[in-house]
C-alpha positions in Angstrom: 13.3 9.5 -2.0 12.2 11.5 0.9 11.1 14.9 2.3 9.2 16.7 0.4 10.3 14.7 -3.4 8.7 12.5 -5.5 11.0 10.8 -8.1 13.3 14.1 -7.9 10.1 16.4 -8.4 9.7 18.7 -5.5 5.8 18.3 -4.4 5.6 20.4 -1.9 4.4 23.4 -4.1 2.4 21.5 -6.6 0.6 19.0 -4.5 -1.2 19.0 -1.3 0.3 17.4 1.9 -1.7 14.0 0.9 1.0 13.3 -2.0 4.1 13.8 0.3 4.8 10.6 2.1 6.8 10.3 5.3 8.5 6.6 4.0 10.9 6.2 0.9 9.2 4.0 -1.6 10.4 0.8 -3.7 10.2 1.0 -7.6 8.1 -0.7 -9.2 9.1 -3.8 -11.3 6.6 -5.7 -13.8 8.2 -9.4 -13.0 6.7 -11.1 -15.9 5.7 -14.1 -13.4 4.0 -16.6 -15.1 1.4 -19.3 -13.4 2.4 -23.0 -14.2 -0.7 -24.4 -16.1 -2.3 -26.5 -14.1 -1.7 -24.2 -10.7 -5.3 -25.3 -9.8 -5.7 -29.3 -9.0 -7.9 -29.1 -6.3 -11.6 -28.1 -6.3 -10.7 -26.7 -2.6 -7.1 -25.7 -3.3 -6.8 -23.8 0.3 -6.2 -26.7 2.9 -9.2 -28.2 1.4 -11.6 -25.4 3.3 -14.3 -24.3 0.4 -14.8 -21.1 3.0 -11.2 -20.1 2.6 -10.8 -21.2 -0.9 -14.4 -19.1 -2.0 -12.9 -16.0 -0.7 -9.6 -16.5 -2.9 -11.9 -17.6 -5.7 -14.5 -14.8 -5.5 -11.7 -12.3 -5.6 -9.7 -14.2 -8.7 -13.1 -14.0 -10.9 -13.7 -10.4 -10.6 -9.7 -9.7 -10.7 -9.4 -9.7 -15.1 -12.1 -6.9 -15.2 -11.6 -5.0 -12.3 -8.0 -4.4 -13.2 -8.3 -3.8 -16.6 -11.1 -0.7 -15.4 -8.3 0.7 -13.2 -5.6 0.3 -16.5 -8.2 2.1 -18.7 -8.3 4.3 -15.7 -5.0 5.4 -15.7 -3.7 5.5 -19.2 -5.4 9.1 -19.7 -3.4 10.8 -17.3 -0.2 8.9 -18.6 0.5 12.1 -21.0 -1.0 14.6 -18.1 0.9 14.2 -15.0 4.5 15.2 -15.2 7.3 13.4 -16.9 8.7 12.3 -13.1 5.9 10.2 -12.0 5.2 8.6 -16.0 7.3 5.6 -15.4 5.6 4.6 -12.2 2.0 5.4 -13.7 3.6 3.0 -17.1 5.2 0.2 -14.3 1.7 0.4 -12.8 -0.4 -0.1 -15.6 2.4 -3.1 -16.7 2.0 -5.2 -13.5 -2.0 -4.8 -13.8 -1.9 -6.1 -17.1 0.0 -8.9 -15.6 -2.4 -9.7 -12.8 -5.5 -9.3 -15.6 -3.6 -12.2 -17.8 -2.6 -15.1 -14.8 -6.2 -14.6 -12.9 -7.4 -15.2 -16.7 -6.1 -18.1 -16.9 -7.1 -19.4 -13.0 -10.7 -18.4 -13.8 -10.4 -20.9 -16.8 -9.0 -23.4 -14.0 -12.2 -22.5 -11.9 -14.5 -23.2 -14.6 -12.4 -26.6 -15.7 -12.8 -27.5 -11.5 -16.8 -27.3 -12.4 -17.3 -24.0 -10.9 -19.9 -21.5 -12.9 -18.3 -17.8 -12.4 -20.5 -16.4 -14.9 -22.6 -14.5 -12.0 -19.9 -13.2 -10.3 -18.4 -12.1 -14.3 -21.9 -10.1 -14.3 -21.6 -7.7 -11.4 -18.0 -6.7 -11.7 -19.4 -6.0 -15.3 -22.3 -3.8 -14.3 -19.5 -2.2 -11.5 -18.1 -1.0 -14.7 -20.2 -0.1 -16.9 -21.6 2.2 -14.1 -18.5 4.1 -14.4 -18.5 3.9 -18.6 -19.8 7.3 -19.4 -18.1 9.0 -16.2 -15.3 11.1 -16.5 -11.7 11.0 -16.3 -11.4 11.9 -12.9 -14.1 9.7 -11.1 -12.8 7.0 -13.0 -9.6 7.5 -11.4 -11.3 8.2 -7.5 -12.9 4.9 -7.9 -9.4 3.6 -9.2 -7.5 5.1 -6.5 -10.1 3.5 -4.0 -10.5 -0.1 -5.3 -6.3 0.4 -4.6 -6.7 0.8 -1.4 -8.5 -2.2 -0.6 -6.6 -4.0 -2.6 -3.0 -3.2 -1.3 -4.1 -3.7 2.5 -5.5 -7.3 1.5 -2.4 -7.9 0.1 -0.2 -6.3 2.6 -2.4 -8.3 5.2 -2.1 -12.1 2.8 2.2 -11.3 3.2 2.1 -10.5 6.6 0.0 -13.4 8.4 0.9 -16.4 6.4 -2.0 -18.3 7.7 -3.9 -17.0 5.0 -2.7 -19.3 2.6 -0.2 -21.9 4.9 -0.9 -25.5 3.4 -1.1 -24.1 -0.1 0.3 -25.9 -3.1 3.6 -24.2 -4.3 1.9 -23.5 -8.0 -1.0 -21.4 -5.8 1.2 -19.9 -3.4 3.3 -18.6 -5.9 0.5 -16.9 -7.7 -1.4 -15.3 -5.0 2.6 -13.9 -3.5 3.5 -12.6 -6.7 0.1 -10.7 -7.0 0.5 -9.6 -3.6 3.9 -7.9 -3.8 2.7 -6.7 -6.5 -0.5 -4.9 -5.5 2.1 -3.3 -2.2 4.6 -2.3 -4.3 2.4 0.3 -6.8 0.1 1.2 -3.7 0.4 5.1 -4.3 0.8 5.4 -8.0 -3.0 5.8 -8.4 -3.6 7.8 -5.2 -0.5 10.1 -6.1 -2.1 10.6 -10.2 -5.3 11.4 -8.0 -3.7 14.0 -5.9 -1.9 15.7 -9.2 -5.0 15.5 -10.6 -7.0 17.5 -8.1 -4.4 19.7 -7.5 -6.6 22.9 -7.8 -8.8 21.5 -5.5 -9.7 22.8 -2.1 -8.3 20.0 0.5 -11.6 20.4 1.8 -13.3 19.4 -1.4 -10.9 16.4 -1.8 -11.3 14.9 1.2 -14.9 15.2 0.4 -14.8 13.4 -2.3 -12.3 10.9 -1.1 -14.1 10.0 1.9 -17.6 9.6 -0.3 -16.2 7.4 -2.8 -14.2 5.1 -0.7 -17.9 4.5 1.6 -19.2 3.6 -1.9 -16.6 1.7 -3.3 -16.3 -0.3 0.2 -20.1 -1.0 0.1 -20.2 -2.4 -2.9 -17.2 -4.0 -2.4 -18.0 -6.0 0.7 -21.7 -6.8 -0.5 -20.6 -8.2 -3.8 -17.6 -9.7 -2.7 -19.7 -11.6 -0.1 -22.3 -12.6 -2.6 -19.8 -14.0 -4.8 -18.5 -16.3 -1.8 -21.5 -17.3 -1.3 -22.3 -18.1 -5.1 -19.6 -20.4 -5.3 -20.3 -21.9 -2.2 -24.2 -22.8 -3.4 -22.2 -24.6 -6.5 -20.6 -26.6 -3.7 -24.3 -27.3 -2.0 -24.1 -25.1 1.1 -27.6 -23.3 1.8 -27.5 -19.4 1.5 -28.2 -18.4 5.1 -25.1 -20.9 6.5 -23.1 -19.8 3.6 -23.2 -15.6 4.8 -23.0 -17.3 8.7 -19.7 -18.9 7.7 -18.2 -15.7 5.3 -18.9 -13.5 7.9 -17.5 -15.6 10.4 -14.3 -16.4 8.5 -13.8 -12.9 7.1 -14.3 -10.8 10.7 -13.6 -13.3 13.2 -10.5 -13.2 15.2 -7.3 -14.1 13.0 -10.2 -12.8 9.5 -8.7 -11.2 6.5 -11.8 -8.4 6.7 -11.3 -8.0 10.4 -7.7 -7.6 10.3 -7.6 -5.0 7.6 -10.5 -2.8 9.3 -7.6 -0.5 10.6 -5.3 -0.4 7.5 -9.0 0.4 5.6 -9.8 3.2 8.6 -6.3 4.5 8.1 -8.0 5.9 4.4 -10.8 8.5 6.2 -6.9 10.2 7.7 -7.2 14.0 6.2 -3.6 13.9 5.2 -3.3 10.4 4.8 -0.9 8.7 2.2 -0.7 4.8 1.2 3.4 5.1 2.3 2.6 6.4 5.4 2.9 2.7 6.5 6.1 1.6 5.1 5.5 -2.2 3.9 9.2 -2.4 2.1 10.1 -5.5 4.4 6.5 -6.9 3.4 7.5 -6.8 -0.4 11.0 -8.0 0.7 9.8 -11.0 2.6 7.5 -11.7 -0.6 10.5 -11.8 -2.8 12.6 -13.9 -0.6 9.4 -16.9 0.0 8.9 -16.6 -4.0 12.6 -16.9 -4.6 12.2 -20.5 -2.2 9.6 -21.5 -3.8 11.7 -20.9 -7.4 14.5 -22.7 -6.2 12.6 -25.5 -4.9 11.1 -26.3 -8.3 14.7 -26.4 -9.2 15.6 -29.1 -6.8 17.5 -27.3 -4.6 16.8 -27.5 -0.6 14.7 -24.1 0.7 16.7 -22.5 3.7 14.7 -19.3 3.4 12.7 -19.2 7.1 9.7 -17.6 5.7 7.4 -20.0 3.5 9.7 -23.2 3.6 9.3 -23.3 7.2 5.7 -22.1 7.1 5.5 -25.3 4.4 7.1 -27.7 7.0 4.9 -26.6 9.6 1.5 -26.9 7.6 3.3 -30.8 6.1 
């Protein structure tokens, strides 16, 4: 796929220059990955640092709600947008479904470790029901922005293995799989957004882009932190060094937030498109690390460079 063709559709004439991206794309395959039960056996599962482990935690309890909003999102414009883009929108709204079960099931693995998510359950509940009575299409801008932030964590958690180097197989597995994931349906909501507003002046859709994404990042950031910062009251750190050491963690040098400032920027780009940056190799590395990991479990030796030597490193 290239040029000026989506899925053998030509979108030149039908959508604006947003929906035409300048890299071939992967296709998007639900993997039916399954976490082993008892993934979680550690109260501070990443290298035993509760600031590391919060920020995985934090994201994990809001995960089940969040992307069951963006699959109730999306399933309204499954009959709307033409018949060429309906199995990636279907794929999409497979591999969420996916994600919603397995961070299910770590939450209950949270609350098991003696952690109390029920605060951080209540505001990705009141992010929601904010957007209960809106309509199709807001639904789908806040969709197609929450997207965004998460495909750039994710493209940034397969790209600098530090992230999650010293992680227990079980973990490491879960948060890859999620990852690849997350890259490899990057577009699908921004490209149902730009078929959406297709009548729109570009003007008025950046406009509305732009607003959305300042929202959605505000509210992202502040109750993302918050929720760090819960759980790291449950493990008896005071409030004010709890934000120091977030904020530290998340934007100093080598930080997750800090690192995916640019990718994030990369948004506000008038004709910008999330396949403008090409992260095949990413999703390709992913595959090849959870295909070690697979064959590990199975007793056979890793020779994969990517996370058995990042493993043997971290040993």
């Amino acid at each position: 796929m290239g040029g000026g063709y989506f899925g053998g559709m030509d979108v030149t004439h039908n959508m604006a220059p947003e929906a035409v991206p300048t890299n071939a794309r992967p296709g998007i395959v639900s993997r039916g990955f399954r976490a082993a039960p008892d993934a979680l056996n550690e109260r501070h599962w990443v290298r035993q640092d509760p600031y590391a482990t919060a920020f995985f935690n934090a994201l994990s309890a809001v995960f089940p709600h969040g992307e069951t909003f963006m699959i109730r999102s999306l399933i309204p414009w499954v009959e709307r947008v033409p018949a060429s883009m309906r199995p990636e929108v279907e794929a999409f709204i497979e591999q969420e479904a996916g994600h919603s079960r397995e961070h299910v099931a770590m939450n209950k693995s949270l609350i098991n470790a003696g952690y109390d998510i029920a605060p951080l359950d209540r505001k990705i509940r009141a992010f929601v029901s904010f957007f209960e009575d809106a309509s199709d299409i807001v639904k789908l801008t806040a969709t197609m922005c929450i997207e965004h932030f998460t495909a750039i964590i994710a493209a940034e958690l397969l790209e600098n293995r530090d992230h999650l180097a010293g992680v227990d197989d079980d973990m490491l597995e879960l948060w890859l799989w999620h990852a690849v994931e997350e890259v490899e349906h990057k577009g699908v909501a921004f490209d149902v957004w730009v078929f959406a507003t297709k009548d729109w002046s570009l003007a008025r859709r950046y406009a509305w882009r732009s607003l959305f994404m300042f929202a959605v990042t505000t509210s992202f950031f502040i109750n993302r932190t918050l929720g760090q910062v819960e759980l790291l009251r449950q493990d008896g750190y005071s409030f004010f060094w709890s934000i120091k050491q977030v904020i530290k963690a998340g934007f100093g040098k080598g930080g997750i937030g800090r690192n995916v400032l640019r990718p994030w920027a990369s948004f506000f780009r008038p004709k910008f498109h999330p396949w403008d940056k090409d992260d095949r190799l990413l999703i390709a590395q992913g595959e090849a690390d959870l295909a070690t990991i697979a064959a590990k479990r199975a007793g056979f030796a890793p020779h994969e460079p990517g996370i058995a030597k990042a493993l043997k490193a971290a040993a």
